[in-house]
C-alpha positions as CSV (number, residue, x, y, z in Angstrom):
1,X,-24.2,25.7,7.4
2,X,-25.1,23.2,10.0
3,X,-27.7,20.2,9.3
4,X,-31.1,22.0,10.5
5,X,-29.8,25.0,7.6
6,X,-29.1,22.5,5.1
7,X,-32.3,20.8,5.4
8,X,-34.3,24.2,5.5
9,X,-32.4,25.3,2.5
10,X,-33.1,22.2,0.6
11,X,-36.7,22.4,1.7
12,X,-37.2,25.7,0.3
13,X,-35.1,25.0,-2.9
14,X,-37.8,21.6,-3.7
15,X,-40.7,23.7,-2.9
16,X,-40.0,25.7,-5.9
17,X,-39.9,22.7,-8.4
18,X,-43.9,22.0,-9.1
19,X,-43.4,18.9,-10.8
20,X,-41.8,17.0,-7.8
21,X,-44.4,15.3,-6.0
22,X,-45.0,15.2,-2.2
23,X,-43.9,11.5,-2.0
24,X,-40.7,11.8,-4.2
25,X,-39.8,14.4,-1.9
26,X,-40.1,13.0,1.1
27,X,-38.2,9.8,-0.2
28,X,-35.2,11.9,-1.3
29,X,-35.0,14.9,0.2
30,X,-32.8,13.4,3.0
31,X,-30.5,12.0,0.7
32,X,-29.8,15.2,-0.7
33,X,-29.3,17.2,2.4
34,X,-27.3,14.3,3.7
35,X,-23.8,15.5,4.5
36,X,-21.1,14.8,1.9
37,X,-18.3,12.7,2.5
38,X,-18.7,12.0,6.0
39,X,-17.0,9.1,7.5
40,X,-17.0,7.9,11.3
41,X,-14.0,9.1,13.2
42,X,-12.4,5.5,13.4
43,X,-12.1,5.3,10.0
44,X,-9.9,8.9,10.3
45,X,-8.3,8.1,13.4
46,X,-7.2,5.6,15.7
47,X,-6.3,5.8,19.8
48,X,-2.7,6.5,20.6
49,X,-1.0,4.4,22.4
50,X,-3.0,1.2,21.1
51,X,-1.0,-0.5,18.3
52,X,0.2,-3.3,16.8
53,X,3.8,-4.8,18.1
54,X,6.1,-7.3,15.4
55,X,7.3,-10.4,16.3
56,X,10.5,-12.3,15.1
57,X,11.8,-15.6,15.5
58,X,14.0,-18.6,14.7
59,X,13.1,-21.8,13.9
60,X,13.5,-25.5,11.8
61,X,11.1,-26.7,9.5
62,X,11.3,-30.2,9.2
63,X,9.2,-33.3,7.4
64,X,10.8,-31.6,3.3
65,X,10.5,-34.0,0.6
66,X,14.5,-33.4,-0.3
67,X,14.0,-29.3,-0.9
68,X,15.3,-28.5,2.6
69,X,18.9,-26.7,2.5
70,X,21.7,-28.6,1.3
71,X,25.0,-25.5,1.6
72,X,24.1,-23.9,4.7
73,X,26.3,-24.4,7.7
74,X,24.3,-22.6,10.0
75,X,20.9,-25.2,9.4
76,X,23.3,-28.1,10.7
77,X,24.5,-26.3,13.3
78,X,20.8,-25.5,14.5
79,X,19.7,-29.2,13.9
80,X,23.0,-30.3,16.3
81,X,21.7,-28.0,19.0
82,X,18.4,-29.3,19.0
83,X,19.8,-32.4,19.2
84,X,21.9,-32.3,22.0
85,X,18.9,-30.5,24.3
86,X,16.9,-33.8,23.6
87,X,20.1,-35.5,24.5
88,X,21.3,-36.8,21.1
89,X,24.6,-35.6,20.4
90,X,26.5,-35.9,17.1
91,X,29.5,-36.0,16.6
92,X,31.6,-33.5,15.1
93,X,33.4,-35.8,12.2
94,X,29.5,-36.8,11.2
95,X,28.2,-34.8,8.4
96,X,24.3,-34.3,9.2
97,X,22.5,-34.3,6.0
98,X,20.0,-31.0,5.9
99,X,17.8,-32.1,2.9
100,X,15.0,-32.9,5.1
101,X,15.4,-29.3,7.0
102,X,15.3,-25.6,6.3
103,X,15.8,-22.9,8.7
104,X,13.3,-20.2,8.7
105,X,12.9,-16.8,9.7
106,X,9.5,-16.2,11.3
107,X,7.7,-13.1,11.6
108,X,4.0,-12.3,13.2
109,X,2.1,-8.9,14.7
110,X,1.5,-8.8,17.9
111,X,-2.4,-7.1,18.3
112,X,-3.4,-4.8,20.7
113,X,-5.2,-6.2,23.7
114,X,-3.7,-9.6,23.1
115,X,-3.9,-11.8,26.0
116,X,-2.2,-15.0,27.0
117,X,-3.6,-18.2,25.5
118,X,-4.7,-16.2,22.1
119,X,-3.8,-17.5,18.4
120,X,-2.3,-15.3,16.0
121,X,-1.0,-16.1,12.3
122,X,2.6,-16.5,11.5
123,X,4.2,-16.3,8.1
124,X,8.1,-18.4,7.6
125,X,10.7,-17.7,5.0
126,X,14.0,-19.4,4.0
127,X,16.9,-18.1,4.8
128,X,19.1,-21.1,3.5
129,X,18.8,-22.6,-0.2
130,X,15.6,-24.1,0.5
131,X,13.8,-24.9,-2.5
132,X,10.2,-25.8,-1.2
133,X,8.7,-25.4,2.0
134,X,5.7,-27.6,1.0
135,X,4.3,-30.4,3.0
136,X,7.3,-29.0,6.3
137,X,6.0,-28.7,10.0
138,X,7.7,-25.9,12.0
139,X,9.0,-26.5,14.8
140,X,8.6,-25.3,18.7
141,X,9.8,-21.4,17.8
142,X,9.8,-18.7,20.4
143,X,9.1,-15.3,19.1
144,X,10.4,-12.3,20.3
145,X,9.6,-8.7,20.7
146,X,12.1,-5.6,19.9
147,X,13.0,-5.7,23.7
148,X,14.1,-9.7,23.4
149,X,11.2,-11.1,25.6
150,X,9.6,-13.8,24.6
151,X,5.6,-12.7,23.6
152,X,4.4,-15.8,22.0
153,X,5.3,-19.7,20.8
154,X,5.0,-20.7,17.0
155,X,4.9,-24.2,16.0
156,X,2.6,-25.9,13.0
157,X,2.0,-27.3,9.8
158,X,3.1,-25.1,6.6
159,X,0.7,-23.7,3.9
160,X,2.2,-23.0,1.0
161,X,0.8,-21.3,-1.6
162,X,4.0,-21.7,-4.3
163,X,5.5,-24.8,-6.0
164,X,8.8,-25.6,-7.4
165,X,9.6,-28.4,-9.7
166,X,13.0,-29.6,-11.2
167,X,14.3,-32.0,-13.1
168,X,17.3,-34.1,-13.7
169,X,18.4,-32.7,-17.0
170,X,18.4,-28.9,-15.2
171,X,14.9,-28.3,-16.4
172,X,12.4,-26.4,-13.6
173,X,9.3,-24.8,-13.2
174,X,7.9,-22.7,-10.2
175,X,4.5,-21.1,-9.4
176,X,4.5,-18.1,-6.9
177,X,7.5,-18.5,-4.1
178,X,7.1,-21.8,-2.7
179,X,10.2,-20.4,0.0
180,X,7.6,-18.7,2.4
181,X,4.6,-20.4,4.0
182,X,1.9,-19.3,6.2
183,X,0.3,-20.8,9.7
184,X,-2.7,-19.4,10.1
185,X,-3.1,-19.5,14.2
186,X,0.4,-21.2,14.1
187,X,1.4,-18.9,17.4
188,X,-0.1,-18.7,20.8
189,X,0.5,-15.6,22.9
190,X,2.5,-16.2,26.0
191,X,2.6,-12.4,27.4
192,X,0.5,-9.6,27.2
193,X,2.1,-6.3,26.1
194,X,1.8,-3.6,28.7
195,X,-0.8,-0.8,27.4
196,X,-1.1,3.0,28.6
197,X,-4.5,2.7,27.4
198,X,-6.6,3.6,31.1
199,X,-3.3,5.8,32.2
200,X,-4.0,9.0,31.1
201,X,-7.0,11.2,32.1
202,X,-7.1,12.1,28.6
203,X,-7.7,9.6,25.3
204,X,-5.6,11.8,22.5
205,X,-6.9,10.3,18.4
206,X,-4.4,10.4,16.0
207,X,-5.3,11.5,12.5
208,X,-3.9,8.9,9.6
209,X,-3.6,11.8,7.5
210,X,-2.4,14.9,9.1
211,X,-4.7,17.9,8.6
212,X,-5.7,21.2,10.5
213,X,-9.2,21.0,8.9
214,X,-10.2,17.8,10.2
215,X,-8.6,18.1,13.2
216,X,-11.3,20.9,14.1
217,X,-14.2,19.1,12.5
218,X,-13.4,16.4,15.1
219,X,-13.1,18.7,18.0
220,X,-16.0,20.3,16.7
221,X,-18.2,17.2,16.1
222,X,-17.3,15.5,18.9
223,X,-18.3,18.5,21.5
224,X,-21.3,18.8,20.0
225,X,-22.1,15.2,20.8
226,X,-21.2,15.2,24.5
227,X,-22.5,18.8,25.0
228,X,-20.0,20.2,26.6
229,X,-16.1,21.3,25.3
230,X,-14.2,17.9,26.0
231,X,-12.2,17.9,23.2
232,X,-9.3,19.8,21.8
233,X,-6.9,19.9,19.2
234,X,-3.6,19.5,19.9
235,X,-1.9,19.8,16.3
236,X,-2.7,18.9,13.1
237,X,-2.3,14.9,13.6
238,X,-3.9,14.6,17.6
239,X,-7.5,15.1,19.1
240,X,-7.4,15.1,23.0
241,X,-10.7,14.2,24.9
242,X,-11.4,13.7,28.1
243,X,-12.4,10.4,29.0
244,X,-14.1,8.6,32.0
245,X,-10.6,6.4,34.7
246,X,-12.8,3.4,35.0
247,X,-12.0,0.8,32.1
248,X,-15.0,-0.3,31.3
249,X,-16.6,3.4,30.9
250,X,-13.6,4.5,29.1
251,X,-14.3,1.7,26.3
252,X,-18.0,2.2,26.5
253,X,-16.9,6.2,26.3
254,X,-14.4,6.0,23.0
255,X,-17.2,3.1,21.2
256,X,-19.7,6.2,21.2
257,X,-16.7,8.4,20.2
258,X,-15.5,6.0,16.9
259,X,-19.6,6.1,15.7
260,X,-19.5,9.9,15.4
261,X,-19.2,11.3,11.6
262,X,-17.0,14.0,10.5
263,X,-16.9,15.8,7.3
264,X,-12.8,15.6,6.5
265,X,-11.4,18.1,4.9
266,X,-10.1,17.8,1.3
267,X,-6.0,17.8,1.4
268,X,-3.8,20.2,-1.1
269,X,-3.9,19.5,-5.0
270,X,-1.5,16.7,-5.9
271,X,0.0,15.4,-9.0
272,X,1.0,11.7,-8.1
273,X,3.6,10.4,-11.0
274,X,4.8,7.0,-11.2
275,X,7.5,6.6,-13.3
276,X,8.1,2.8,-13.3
277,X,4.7,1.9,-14.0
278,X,3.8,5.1,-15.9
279,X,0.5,5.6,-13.5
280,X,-0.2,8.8,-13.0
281,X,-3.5,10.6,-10.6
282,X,-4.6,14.0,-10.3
283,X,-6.5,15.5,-7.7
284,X,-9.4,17.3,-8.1
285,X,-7.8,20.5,-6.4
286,X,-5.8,20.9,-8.9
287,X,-5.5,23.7,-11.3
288,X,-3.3,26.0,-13.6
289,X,-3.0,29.3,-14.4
290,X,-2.6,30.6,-17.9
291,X,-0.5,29.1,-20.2
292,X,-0.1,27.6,-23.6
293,X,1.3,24.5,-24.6
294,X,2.4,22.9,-27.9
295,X,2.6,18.6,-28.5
296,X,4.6,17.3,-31.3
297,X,6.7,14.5,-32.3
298,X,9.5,13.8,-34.3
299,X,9.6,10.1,-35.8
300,X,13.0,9.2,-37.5
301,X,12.9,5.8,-39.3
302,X,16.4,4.4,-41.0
303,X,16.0,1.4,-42.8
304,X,18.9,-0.8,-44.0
305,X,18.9,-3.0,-47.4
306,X,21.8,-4.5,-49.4
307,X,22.0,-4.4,-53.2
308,X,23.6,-6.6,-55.6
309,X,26.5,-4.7,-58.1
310,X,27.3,-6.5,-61.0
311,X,29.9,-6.0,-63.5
312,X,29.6,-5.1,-67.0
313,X,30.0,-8.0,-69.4
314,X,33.2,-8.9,-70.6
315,X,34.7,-6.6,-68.2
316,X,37.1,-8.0,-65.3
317,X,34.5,-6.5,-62.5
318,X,33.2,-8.8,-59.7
319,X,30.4,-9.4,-58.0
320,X,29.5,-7.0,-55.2
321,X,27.1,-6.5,-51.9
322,X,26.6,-2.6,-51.7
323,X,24.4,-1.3,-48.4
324,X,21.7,0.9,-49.3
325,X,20.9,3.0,-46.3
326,X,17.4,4.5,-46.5
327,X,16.2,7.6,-44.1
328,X,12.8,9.2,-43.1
329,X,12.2,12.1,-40.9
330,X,8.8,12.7,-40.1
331,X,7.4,15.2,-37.8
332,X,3.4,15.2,-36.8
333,X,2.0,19.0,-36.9
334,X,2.5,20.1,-33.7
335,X,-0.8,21.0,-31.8
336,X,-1.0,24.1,-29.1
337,X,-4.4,24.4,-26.5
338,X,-4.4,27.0,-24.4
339,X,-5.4,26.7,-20.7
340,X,-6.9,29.9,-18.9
341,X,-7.1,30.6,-15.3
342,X,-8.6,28.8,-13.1
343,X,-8.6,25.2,-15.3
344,X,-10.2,22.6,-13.6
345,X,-9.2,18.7,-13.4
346,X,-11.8,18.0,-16.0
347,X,-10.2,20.7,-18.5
348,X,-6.7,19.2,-18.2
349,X,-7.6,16.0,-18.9
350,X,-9.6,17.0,-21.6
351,X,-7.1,19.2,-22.9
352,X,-4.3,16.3,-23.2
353,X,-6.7,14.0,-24.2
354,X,-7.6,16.3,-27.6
355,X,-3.7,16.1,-28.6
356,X,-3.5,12.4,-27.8
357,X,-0.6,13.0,-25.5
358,X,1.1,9.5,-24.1
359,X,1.5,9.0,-20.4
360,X,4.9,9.7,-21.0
361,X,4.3,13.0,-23.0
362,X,1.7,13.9,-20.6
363,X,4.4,13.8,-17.0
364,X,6.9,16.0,-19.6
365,X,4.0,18.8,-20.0
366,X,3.1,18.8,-16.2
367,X,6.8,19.1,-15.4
368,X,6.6,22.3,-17.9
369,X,3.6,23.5,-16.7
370,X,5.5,23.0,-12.8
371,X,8.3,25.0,-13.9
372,X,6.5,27.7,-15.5
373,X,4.6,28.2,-12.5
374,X,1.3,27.4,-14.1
375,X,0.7,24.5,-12.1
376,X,-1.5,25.2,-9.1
377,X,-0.2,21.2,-7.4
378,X,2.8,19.6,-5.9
379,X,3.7,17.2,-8.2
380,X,5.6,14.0,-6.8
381,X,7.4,11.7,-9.0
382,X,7.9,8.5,-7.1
């Protein structure tokens, strides 16, 4: 039902409770006919074409109290190349000493709409045996893009949030990774990346979660709020609309467009399993058919003690250690609940719960309940 037959029918449904007064309905009556789980489209769906773009660069971080890198030959060769642009050579019998130095890898995004002259943050990482970046300045450090053109210029003071501390006897300590440091505006962008943003007639959303359901939701709410059928749906992931040539329309245009609420719809039932950390999440979707299931254990305990054997007296026995192995099976009364059609999230849970079923016990009667084709889910094990 739309929103003028959700209010009616809430209308009539308060009208029937006496005891409500006039003033308690008014105050709440639109928060109960308020559509559920709407969220604006922006927060479903963002423009194609407008994205983010990596960066990767090169550089030398210089100014190290000693923790630069001491073993890596391609650090001194660097540090001689920089040299010899700022005419300094070295020469080739002289070992250059690298503890002051580290050579880093540096990586950044590259925002949307980023224009020439803008700051964005960079983060550096070792790539040699550095031991701390702490208290280093990074170089002058182009950055490139995937096609090898230059998009911006990093260069800074490091902030490291780790610290490493060692000793003369071997001893050391370190807190976080003290190897990778941040600059925040450490880069300034030298290029703009070419956008097809105003080169279409048509601006096509893109769905973060792919689903047919709220694709038409979108074409529907978003016709509904320009009057006329703009908008169509071209799969499950992509919403075309029609959209105004001139720039500044066309941004004006999709700012109205990111503001409109959509109900989403609710994806398949899941069973989400992780096996490292023994985390496991059920959707609400999900349900069983019928099916009974039994939970026991079986605890073995063997305990090992030595005993002392001595001889008789006057006898030409000796003394003697003799194991005494000791061994305990114990099995808990197995408990069996049955689950009927149409189980709910809530029964499951309270279901495994009554048996006092382990996370671990609990992914081994879900993988039953999969196989016996019970389980109304996909269940993923990651």
């Amino acid at each position: 039902m739309d929103s003028r037959q959700r209010y009616k029918y809430c209308a009539r449904r308060a009208r029937t409770r006496s005891g409500l007064s006039l003033a308690l309905l008014a105050l709440f009556l639109p928060l109960l006919c308020a559509p559920a789980h709407a969220e604006r489209l922006k927060d479903l769906a963002s423009v194609a074409g407008v994205r983010d773009n990596p960066l990767l660069g090169y550089g030398l971080v210089v100014g190290l109290d000693g923790t630069g890198d001491t073993t890596s030959p391609f650090t001194e060769q660097s540090l001689r190349s920089m040299l010899v642009q700022y005419g300094v050579t070295v020469p080739p019998s002289v070992n250059i000493s690298s503890k002051n130095v580290a050579a880093v890898s540096i990586h950044a995004v590259l925002p949307p709409f980023a224009k020439p002259g803008q700051k964005i943050d960079i983060t550096a990482s070792s790539l040699g045996n550095s031991k701390s970046l702490r208290g280093g300045t990074l170089l002058m450090s182009p950055l490139r893009g995937a096609n090898g053109e230059v998009y911006a210029i990093a260069q800074g003071n490091l902030a490291v949030g780790g610290l490493g501390v060692s000793g003369a006897d071997g001893s050391s300590i370190a807190i976080n990774v003290p190897s990778v440091g941040r600059i925040p505006g450490g880069a300034t962008v030298e290029r703009a990346v070419p956008n097809p943003f105003a080169d279409s007639r048509r601006v096509v959303f893109n769905l973060h979660d792919p689903d047919f359901t709220t694709a038409r939701r979108a074409v529907e709410a978003i016709n509904a709020a320009l009057g006329t059928p703009e908008a169509e749906a071209l799969d499950a992931v992509s919403v075309a609309v029609n959209a105004p040539m001139e720039v500044s329309k066309r941004v004006a245009f999709i700012g109205y467009l990111e503001e409109l609420t959509i109900d989403p719809g609710e994806g398949a039932g899941k069973i989400i399993v992780n096996s490292r950390t023994g985390t496991i999440v059920i959707g609400s979707h999900v349900t069983v058919g019928p099916a009974a299931v039994t939970h026991g254990s079986l605890t073995v305990t063997i305990r090992e003690d030595t005993q002392i054997s001595q001889p008789e007296p006057f006898t030409d026995g000796v003394t003697a250690a003799v194991p005494d192995t000791e061994i305990d099976v114990v099995e808990e009364q197995s408990r069996m609940f049955e689950l009927p059609r149409g189980t709910t999230l809530s029964d499951i849970v309270q279901a495994i719960n009554s048996v006092g079923a382990a996370p671990g016990d609990l992914v081994a009667i879900l993988e039953a309940l999969k196989q016996a084709g019970a389980l109304r889910a996909q269940l993923i094990i990651i």
